[in-house]
C-alpha positions as CSV (number, residue, x, y, z in Angstrom):
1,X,2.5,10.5,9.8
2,X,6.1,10.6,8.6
3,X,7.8,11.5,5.8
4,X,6.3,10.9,2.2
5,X,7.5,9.0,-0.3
6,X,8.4,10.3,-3.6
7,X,6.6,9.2,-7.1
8,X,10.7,8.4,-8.1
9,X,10.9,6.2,-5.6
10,X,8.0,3.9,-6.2
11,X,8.6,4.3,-10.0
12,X,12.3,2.6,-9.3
13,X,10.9,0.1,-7.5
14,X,7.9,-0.6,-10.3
15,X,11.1,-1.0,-12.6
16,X,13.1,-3.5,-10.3
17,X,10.2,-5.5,-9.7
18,X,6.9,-5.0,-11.9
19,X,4.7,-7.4,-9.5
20,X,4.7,-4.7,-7.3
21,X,2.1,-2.9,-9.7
22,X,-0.5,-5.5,-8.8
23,X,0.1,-5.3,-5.4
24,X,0.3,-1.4,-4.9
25,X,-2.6,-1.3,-6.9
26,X,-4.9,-3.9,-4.7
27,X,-3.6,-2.1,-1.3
28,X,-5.1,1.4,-3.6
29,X,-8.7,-0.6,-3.9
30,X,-8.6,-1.7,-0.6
31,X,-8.2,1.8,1.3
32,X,-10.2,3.5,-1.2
33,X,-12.9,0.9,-0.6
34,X,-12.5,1.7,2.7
35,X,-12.9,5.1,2.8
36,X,-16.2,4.5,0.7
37,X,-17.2,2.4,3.2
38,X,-17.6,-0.7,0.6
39,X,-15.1,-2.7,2.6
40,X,-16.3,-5.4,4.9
41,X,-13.9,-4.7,7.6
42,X,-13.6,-0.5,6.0
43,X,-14.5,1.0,9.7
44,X,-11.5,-0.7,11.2
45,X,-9.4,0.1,7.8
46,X,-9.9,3.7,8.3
47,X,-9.4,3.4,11.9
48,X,-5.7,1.4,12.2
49,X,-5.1,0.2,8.5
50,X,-5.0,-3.1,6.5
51,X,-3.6,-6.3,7.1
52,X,-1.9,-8.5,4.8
53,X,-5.1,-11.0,3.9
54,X,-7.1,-7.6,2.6
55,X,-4.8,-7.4,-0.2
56,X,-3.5,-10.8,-0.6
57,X,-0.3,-10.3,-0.1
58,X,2.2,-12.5,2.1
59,X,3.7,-10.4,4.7
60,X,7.3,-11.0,3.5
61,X,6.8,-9.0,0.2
62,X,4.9,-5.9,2.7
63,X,7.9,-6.0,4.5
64,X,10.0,-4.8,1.0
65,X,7.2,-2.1,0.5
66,X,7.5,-0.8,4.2
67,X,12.2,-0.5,3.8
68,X,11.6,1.1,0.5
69,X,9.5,3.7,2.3
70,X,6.5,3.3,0.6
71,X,3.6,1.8,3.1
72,X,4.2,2.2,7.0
73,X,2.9,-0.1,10.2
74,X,-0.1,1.6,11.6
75,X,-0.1,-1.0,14.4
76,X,1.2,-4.2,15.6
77,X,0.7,-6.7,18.0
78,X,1.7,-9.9,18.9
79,X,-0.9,-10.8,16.6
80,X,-1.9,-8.6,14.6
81,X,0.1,-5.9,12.2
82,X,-2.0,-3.4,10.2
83,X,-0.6,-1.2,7.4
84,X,-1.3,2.0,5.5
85,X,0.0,3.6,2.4
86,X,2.5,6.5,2.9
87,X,0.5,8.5,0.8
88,X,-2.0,7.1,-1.5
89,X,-1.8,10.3,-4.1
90,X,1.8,9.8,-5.0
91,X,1.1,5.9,-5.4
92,X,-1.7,5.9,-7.6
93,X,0.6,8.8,-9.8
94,X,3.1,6.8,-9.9
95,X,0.8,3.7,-10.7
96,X,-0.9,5.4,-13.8
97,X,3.0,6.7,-15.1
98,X,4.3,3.6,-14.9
99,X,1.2,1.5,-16.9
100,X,1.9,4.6,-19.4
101,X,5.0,3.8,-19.9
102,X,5.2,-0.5,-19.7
């Protein structure tokens, strides 16, 4: 895994664009579903990540999350790309600091 992301970092990008909240915070359910084994699709989840349609998210606005540093392509194909979180911990701090403060 590379480098992690800071809590600052997803905290200024909360601030520049508060949709992100939702969004950071559905990718959160989904891996933590996952993990549980709650997700329909978790065992291939844990095993290479996400896709866009888990978290209902158009691929466009994933693509701002994985330049700002904060999620990362696990895999890709011509067909498929599959994402994870950086590191989940720092998101969901930054998450509950953020809905503390807005």
């Amino acid at each position: 895994m590379s480098e992690s992301v800071s809590e600052h970092k997803v905290l200024s990008l909360l601030k520049r664009k508060p949709k992100y909240y939702e969004i950071l915070s559905r990718i959160v359910d989904v891996e933590e579903a996952a993990e549980k084994g709650l997700h329909r699709e978790s065992e291939i989840i844990k095993k290479i990540g996400w896709e866009w349609y888990h978290v209902g998210v158009l691929p466009a606005e994933l693509m701002i999350l994985v330049r700002e540093g904060i999620i990362e392509i696990q895999y890709k194909s011509s067909r498929y790309t599959h994402y994870r979180l950086k590191d989940r911990e720092v998101i969901k701090r930054a998450l509950m600091k953020f809905k503390s403060q807005y």
